[in-house]
C-alpha positions in Angstrom: 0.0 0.0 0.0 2.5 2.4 0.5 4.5 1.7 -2.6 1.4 2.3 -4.4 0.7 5.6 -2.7 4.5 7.4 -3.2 3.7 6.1 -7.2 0.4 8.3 -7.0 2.2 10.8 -5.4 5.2 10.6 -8.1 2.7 10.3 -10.9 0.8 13.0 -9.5 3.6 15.9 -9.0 4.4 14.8 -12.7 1.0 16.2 -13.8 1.2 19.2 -12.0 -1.6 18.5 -9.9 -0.6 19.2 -6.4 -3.9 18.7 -4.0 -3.9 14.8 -5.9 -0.5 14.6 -5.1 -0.4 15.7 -1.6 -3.3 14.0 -0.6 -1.6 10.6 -1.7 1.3 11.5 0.5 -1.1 11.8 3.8 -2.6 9.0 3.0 0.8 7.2 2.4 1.5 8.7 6.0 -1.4 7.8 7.4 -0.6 3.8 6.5 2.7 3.9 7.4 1.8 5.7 11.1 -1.0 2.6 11.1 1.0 -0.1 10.1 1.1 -2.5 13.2 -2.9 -1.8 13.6 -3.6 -3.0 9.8 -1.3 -5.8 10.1 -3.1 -7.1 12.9 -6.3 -6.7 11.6 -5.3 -9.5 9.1 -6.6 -12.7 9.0 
């Protein structure tokens, strides 16, 4: 998940489009800060 959200990010800041871009960083920061809680929600 977070590989996928700095390649938004990247893809993002390569159109130019900052608010896409930065929200895909929080949410990239938000996963990694909730890592241990998501893993252990997994079956």
């Amino acid at each position: 998940m977070e590989a996928i959200e700095l390649l938004f990010t990247a893809y993002f800041m390569n159109c130019k489009d900052e608010r896409c871009a930065q929200d895909a960083f929080s949410i990239y920061e938000f996963v990694r800060a909730s890592e241990e809680e998501i893993t252990a929600r997994l079956p």
